[in-house]
C-alpha positions as CSV (number, residue, x, y, z in Angstrom):
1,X,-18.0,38.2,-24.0
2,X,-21.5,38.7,-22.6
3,X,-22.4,37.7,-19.3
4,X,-24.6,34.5,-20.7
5,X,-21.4,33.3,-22.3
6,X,-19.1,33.9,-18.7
7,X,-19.8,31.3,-16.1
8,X,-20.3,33.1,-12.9
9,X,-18.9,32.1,-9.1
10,X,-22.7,31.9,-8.5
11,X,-23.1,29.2,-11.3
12,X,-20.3,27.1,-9.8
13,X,-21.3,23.8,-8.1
14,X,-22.0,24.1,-4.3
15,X,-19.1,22.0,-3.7
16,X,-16.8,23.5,-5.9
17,X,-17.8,26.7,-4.3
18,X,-16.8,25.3,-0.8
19,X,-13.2,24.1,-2.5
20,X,-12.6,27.8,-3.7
21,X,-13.6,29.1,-0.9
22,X,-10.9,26.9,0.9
23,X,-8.3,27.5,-1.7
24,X,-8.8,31.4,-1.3
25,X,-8.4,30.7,3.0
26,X,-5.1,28.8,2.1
27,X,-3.8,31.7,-0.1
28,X,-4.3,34.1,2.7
29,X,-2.3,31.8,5.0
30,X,-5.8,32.4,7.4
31,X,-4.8,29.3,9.7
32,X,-7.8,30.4,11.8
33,X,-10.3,30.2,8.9
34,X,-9.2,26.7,7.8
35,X,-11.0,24.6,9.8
36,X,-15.0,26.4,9.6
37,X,-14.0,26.1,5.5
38,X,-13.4,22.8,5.5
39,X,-16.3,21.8,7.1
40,X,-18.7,22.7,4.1
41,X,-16.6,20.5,1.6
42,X,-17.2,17.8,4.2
43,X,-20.7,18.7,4.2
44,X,-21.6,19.2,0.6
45,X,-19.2,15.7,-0.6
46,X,-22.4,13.3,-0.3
47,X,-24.6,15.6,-2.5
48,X,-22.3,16.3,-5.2
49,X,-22.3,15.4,-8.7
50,X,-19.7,12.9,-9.5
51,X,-18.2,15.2,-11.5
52,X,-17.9,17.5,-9.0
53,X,-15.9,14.9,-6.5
54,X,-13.3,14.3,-9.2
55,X,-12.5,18.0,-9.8
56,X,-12.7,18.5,-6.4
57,X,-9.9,16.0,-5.6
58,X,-6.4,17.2,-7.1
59,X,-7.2,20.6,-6.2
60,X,-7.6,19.5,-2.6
61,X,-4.8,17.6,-2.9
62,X,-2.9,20.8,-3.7
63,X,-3.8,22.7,-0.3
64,X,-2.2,19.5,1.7
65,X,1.4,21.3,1.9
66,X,0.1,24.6,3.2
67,X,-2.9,23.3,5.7
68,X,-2.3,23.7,8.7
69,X,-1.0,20.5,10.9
70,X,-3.8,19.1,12.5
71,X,-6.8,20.0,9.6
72,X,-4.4,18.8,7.2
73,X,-5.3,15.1,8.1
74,X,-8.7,15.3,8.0
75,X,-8.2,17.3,4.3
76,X,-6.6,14.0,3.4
77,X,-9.1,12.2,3.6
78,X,-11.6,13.9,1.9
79,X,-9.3,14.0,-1.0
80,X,-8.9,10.0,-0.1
81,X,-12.8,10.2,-0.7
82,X,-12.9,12.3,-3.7
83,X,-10.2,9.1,-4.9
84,X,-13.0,6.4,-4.1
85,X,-15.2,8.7,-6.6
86,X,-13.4,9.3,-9.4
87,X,-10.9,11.8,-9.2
88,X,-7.6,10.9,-10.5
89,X,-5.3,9.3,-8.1
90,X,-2.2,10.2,-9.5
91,X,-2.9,13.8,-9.5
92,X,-4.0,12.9,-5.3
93,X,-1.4,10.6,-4.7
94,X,2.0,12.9,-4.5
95,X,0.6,15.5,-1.4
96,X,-1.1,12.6,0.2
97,X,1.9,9.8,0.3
98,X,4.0,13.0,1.5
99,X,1.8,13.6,4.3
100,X,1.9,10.0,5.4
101,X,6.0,10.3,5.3
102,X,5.3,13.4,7.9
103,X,3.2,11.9,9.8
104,X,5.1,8.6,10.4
105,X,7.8,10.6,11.2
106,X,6.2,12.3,13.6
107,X,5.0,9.6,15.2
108,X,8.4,7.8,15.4
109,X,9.9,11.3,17.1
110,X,7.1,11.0,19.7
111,X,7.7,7.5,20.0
112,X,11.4,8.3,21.3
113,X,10.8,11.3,23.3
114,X,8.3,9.3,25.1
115,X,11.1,6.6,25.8
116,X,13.0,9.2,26.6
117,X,11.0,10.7,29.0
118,X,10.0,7.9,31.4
119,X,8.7,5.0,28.7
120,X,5.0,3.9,29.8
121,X,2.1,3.5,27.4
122,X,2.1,5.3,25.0
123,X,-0.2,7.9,24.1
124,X,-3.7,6.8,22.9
125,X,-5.2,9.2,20.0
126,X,-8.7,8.3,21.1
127,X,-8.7,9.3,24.9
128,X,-5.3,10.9,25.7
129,X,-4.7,14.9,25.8
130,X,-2.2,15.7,23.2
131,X,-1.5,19.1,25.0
132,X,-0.4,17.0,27.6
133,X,2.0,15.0,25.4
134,X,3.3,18.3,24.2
135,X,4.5,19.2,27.5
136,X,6.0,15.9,28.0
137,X,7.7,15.3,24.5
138,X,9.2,19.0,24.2
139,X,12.6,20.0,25.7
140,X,14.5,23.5,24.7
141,X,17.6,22.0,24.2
142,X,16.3,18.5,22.7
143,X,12.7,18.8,20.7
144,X,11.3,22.8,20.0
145,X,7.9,23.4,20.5
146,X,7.4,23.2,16.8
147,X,9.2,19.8,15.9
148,X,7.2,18.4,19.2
149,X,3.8,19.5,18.0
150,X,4.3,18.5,14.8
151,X,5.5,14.7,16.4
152,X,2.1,15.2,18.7
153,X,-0.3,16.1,15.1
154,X,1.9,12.5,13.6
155,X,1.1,10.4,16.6
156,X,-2.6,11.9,16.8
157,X,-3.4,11.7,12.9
158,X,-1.5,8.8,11.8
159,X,-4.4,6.8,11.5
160,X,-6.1,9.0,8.9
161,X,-3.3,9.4,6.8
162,X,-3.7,5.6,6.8
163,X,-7.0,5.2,5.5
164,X,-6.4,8.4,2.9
165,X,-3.1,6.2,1.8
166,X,-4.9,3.3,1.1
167,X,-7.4,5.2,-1.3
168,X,-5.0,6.2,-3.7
169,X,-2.3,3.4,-3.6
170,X,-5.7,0.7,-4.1
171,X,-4.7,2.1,-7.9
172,X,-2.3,0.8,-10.1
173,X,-0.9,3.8,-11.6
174,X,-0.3,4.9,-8.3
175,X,2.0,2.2,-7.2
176,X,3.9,2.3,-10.2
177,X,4.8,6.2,-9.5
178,X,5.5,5.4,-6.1
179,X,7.5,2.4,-6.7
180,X,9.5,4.1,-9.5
181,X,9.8,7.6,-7.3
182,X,11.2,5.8,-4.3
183,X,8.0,7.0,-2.3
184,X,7.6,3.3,-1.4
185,X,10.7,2.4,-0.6
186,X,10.8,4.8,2.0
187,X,7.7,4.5,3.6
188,X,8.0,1.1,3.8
189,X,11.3,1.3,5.7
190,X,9.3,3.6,8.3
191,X,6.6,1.3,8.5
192,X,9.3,-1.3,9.2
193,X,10.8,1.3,12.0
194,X,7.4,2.4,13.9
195,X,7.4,1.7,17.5
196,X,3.5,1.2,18.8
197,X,1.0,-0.9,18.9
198,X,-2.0,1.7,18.0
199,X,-1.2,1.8,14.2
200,X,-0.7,-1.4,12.3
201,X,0.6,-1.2,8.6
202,X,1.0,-4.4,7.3
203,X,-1.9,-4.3,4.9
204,X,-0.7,-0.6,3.9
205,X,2.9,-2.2,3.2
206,X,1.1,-5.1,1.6
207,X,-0.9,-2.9,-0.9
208,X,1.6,-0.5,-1.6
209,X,4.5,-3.6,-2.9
210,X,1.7,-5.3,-4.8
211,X,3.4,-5.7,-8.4
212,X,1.0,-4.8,-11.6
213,X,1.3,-6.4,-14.9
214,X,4.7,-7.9,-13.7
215,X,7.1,-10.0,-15.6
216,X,7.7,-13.3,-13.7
217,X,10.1,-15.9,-14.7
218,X,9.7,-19.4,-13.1
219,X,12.3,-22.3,-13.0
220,X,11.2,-26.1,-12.0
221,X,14.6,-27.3,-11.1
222,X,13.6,-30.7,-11.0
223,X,11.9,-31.1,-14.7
224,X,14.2,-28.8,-15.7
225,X,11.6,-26.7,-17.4
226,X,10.9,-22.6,-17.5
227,X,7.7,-20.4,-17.8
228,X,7.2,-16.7,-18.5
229,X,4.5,-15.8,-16.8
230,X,3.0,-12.3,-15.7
231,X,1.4,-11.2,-12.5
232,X,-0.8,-8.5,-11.5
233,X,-2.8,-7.3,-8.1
234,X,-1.0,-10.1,-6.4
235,X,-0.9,-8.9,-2.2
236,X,0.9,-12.0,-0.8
237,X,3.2,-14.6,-1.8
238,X,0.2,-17.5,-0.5
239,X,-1.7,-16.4,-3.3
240,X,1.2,-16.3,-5.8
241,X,1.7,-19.8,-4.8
242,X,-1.6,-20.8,-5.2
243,X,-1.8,-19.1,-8.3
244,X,1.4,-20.8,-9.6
245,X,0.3,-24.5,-8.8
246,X,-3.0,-23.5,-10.6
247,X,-1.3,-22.3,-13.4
248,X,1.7,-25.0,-14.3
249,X,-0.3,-27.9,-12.3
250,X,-3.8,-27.0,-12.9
251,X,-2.6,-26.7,-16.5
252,X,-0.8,-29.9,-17.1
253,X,2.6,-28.4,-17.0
254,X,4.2,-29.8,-14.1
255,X,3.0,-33.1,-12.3
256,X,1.5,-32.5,-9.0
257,X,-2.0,-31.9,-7.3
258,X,-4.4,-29.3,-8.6
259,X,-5.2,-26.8,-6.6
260,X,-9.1,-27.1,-5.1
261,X,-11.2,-24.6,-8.1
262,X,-12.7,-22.8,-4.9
263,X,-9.2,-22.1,-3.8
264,X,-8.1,-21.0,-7.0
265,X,-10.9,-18.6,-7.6
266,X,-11.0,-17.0,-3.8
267,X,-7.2,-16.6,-5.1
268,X,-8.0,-14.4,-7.9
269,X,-11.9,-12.3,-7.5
270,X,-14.1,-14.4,-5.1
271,X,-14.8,-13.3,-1.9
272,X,-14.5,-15.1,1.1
273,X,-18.4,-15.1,2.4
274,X,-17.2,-16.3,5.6
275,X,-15.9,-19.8,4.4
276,X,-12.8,-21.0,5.4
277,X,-11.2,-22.9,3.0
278,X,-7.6,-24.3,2.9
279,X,-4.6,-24.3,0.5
280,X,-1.9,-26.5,0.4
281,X,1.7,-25.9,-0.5
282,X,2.7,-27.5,-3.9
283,X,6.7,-26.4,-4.0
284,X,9.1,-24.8,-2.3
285,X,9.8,-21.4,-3.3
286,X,13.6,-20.3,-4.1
287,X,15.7,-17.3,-4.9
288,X,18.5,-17.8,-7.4
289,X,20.7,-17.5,-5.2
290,X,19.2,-20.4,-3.0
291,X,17.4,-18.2,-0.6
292,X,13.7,-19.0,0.5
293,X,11.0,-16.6,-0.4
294,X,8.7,-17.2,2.1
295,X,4.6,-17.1,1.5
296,X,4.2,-14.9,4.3
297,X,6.3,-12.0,2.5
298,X,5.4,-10.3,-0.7
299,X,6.1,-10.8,-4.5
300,X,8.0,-7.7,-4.5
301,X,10.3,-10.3,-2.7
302,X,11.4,-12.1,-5.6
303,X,15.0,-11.0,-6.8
304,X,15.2,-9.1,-10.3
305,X,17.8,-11.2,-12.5
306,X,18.8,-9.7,-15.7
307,X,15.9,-7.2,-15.6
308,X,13.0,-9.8,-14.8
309,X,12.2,-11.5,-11.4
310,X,13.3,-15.1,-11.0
311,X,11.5,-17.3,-9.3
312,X,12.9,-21.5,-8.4
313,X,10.5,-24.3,-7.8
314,X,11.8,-26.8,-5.8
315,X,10.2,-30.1,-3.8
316,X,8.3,-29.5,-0.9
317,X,10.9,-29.7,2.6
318,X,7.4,-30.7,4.8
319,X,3.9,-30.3,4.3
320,X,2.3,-26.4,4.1
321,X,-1.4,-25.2,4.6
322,X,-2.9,-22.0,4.5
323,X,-6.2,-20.0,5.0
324,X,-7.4,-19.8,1.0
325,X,-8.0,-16.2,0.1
326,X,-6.3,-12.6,-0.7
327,X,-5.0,-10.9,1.6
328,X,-6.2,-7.6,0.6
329,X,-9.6,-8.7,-0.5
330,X,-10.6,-5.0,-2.6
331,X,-7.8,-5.8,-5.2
332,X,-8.3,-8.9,-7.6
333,X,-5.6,-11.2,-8.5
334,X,-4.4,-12.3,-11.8
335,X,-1.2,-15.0,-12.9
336,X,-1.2,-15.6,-16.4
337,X,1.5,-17.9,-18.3
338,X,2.9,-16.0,-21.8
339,X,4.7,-18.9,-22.9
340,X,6.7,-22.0,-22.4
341,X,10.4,-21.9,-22.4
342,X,12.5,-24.0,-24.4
343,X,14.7,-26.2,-22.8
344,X,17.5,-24.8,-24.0
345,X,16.4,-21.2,-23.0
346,X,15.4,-23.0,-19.6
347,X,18.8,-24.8,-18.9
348,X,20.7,-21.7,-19.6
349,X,18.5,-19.8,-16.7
350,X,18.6,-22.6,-14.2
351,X,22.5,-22.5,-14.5
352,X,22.4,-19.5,-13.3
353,X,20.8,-20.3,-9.7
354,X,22.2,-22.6,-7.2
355,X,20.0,-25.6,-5.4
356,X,17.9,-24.0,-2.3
357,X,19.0,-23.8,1.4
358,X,18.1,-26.4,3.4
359,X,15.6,-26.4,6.0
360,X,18.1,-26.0,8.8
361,X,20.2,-23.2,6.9
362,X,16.9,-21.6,6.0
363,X,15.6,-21.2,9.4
364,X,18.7,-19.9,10.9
């Protein structure tokens, strides 16, 4: 093949060039050469071609395991970047969700030895020395130097695995893997575990249980009545509720109020433009099993029955209000209905639940 027909390494776009140039340090294992290499990616990302971010991105993604500690967060996010641009998320996601795992655990490790070791504030990534929490955090016969840098690079990079997180779990298909992989599961349990108040992960817990193209079955115990619905992009169960009183009230399905149109819509893709609008509570929800599921969790919440989740409707105990809006305002919101059951389908269902806690038994 002539040399016309061969593209050359000088042909290569400058970025690209910078990620090979990377990808060659992390072959050597050149710890010491990682960190002047990554610079130029950073440098050159703003110029590139589109095209260029999204091939950039999965290859990135694939240096993650063998960066070295520190770098490897600020790696992350320029594959998080590469994400917002284009590249394919679920090719980013895997490396990146795994370095979040690390670094949380980290964290939580420094979080203990620092308990451990006198209690106090704990370190702040922004102004503290995390040689000196090294030296506090390590012990011979209780933490080795490497476990405690690594819980040191965790507490100190947490934050960016946060943000490079968010990039690829703001897409479906990524949440879908995850959720099916049992990535979620787990790093929702260590969000649940973290001790500190420097990082705060509701929004990432929020975004990474939103449901997508879900199957929703809902049950009005008191018209007896049942409705296939199906949910997508949904970050809170306010805005489910909203959405549902839109939906079977709104569409003349179930007596009741309708739900103010403003409401509705900052529900689904308006934004909030610094209004403050307020949405009222139109039933209570219910579990099967006569548990609440409460507005301030997550649709993820609801209990699968017989392969679909099940959701009760049940009269309002007292009077509920809420700031109109989503809580994660990048991500639209959709509630469609599929059908109407019959009332035979729908009496089978609702004899499968029992009648909802009462207040008192609710807020034990």
């Amino acid at each position: 093949m002539s040399t016309e027909q061969t593209p050359s390494h000088r042909q290569q776009p400058a970025l690209l060039e910078a990620v090979a140039e990377l990808e060659a340090v992390v072959a050597a294992g050149d710890d010491e050469r990682f960190g002047p290499a990554l610079g130029p990616v950073g440098g050159l990302f703003g110029s590139a071609a589109p095209e260029e971010r999204a091939a950039a991105g999965p290859r990135l993604a694939a240096l993650l395991p063998d960066a070295p500690p520190f770098p490897r967060s600020h790696l992350a996010m320029v594959v998080g970047a590469c994400v917002e641009h284009g590249a394919d998320p679920v090719a980013c996601a895997g490396p990146v969700l795994a370095g979040l795992r690390g670094a949380l655990t980290g964290a939580r490790v420094l979080a203990r030895r620092w308990a451990e070791t006198g209690g106090g504030p704990l370190p702040d990534p922004e102004q503290d020395d995390p040689a000196e929490a090294h030296e506090r955090i390590a012990d011979p016969a209780l933490l080795d130097e490497w476990n405690a840098h690594l819980a040191v690079v965790g507490w100190w990079t947490l934050h960016l695995w946060q943000q490079a997180s968010w990039a690829v779990y703001a897409h479906a298909a990524v949440r879908a893997e995850a959720r099916a992989a049992g990535v979620t599961e787990v790093l929702v349990e260590l969000f649940a575990r973290y001790e500190g108040e420097q990082h705060d992960f509701k929004g990432l817990a929020h975004l990474a249980l939103m449901l997508d193209e879900e199957p929703l079955l809902v049950l009005d115990r008191p018209t007896g009545t049942g409705y296939l619905l199906r949910m997508s992009g949904l970050s809170d169960t306010f805005q489910l509720h909203t959405l549902l009183a839109d939906v079977l009230i709104g569409g003349g399905h179930l007596p009741g109020a309708r739900q103010d149109p403003e409401v509705v819509a900052l529900a689904r893709t308006a934004f909030l433009d610094g209004r403050r609008l307020i949405a009222s509570g139109a039933f209570n929800l219910v579990a099967p099993d006569g548990g609440w599921i409460w507005n301030e969790g997550t649709p993820s919440d609801i209990p699968v029955l017989d392969g679909v989740r099940t959701l009760v409707l049940e009269p309002l105990p007292y009077e509920r209000s809420w700031s109109a809006g989503r809580f994660i305002q990048e991500v639209p919101g959709d509630l469609r209905l599929e059908r109407v059951l019959d009332p035979a389908e729908a009496a089978r269902w609702l004899a499968r639940t029992v009648p909802g806690k009462s207040a008192a038994e609710a807020f034990r």
